[in-house]
N, C-alpha and C positions, 0 to 999 in steps of 0.2 A: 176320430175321438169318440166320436158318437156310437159307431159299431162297437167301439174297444168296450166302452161304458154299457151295454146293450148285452156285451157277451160276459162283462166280469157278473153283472146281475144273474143270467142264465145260469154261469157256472156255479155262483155263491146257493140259487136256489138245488143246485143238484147235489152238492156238499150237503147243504144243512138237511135237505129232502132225507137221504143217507141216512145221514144220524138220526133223523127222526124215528124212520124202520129199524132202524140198526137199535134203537132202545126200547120200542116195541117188544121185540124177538130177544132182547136180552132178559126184561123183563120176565117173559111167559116164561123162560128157560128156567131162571129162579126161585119165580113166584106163584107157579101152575095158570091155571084156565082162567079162574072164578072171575068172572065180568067181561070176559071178552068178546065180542060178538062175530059169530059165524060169518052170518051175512054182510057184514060191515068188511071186514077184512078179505073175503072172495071179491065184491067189488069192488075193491083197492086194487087186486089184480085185475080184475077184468079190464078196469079203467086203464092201468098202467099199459098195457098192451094196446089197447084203444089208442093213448097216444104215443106209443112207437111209430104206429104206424101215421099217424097224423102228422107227426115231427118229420118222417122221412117221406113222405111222397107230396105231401101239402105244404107245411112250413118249410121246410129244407131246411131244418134249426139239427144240428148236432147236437145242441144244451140238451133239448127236448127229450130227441132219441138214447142218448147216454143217460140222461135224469132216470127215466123212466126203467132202462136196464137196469141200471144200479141197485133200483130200489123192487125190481121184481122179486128179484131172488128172496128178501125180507119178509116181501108181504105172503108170497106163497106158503115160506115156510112157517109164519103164524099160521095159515089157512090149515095146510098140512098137522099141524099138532094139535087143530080144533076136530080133525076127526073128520071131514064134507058127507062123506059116504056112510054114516053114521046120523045123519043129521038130513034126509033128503029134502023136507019142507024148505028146509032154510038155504040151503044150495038150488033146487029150482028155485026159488022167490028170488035170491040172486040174482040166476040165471037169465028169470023172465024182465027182472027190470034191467037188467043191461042191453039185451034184444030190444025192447020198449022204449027204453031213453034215447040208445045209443045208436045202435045198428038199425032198426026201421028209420028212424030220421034221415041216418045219413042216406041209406039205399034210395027215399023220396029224395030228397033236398041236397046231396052232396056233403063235402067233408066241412063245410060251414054250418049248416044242421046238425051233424053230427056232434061239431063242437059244443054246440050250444045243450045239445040233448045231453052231451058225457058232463054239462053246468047243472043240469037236473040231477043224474045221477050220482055227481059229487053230495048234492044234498042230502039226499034218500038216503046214499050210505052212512053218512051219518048218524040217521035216526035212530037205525037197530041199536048201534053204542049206546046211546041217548036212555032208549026204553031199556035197555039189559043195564044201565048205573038205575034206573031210577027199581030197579026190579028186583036187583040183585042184593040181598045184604053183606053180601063180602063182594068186591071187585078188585083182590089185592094183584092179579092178572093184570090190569091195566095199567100201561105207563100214562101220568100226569104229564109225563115231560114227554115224552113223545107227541102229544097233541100240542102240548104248548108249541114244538119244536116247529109241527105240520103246520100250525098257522103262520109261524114266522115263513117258512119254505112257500109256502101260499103266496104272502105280501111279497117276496122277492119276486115269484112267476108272473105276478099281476104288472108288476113295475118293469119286467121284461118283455112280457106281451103288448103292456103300452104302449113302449118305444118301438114298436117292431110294427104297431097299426096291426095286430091282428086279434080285432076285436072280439070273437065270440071266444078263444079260450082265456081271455082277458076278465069275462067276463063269468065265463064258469067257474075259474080257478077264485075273484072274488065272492060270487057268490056262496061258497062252503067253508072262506076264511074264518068269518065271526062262529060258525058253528064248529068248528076245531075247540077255538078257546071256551066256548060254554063246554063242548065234550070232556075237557082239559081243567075248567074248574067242578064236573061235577064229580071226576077221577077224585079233584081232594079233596072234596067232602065225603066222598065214601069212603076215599084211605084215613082220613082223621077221625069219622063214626068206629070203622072197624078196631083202630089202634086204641081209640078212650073204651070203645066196648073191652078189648082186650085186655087194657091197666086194668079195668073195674075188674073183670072176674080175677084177676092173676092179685089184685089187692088179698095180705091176709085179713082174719076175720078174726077179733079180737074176743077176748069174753066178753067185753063189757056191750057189746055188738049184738048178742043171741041171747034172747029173753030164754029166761028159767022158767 
């Protein structure tokens, strides 16, 4: 009963994980670039692959290694319509902090270091989103619900790693939860700035409005 309950958590977090990318990438398709961050989304992939391989040689969790597939293909292909190779500062800055967080730790410390370093680089990726909302005056690019989505996918992971006693991505995956949902409410304050900014000019202009 306990496995059963262990693996329906896993699998619920790989479903909702899905849709979260999956509204990401529908998103950008409709609504262009504007607020989406280079480097935030390169690190989604890098991470995701990071635990591919943690799921399959360390955890032995299926959830993990299918999560993680699932949701590559989504994150790449925002990555891919952000241009990388266009962009080099912000693709090595990527680069270098996935090396840093993720892969020097684990090469000292093993794939428990590791874990805990790809807990750091959950953060980090975060921030770019973070500065490019508070920087950007249009971010009609970024899905709201996709972050809200990522946090929920977050608390299912955490509640799976719990039951499973494997503490350090328990502990990665909580610590970048709460910063989803700020990434996620600060999407709707720039989608709601951008929309009243847009009523205002789209308002007609009456005579009585323009002094003679």
């Amino acid at each position: 009963m306990r496995y059963s309950l262990t693996a329906t958590l896993g699998w619920l977090a790989v479903a909702v994980g899905a849709l979260s990318f999956f509204a990401q990438y529908r998103r950008l398709v409709k609504m262009g670039l504007d607020g989406v961050s280079l480097s935030t989304w390169l690190l989604f992939g890098l991470n995701g692959g990071l635990w591919i391989f943690y799921g399959a040689l360390y955890a032995h969790s299926t959830e993990v290694v299918v999560g993680s597939l699932v949701c590559l293909p989504f994150q790449f292909a925002v990555v891919m319509r952000l241009s990388p190779w266009r962009h080099y500062r912000a693709t090595l800055g990527a680069l270098g902090v996935f090396v840093g967080c993720c892969l020097m730790p684990g090469f000292f410390g093993g794939w428990q270091a590791c874990a805990y370093g790809a807990g750091v680089a959950m953060i980090l990726l975060r921030l770019p989103q973070l500065f490019e909302l508070t920087r950007s005056k249009n971010a009609s690019g970024v899905s709201s619900i996709s972050w809200f989505v990522v946090a929920a996918s977050t608390g299912l992971w955490v509640l799976y790693f719990g039951a499973l006693h494997l503490w350090a991505p328990m502990a990665a995956y909580a610590s970048s939860g709460l910063l989803s949902v700020v990434v996620g409410i600060m999407a709707v304050w720039r989608h709601h700035q951008h929309h009243s900014q847009t009523t205002f000019n789209a308002s007609p202009v009456f005579l009585g409005d323009v002094s003679s």
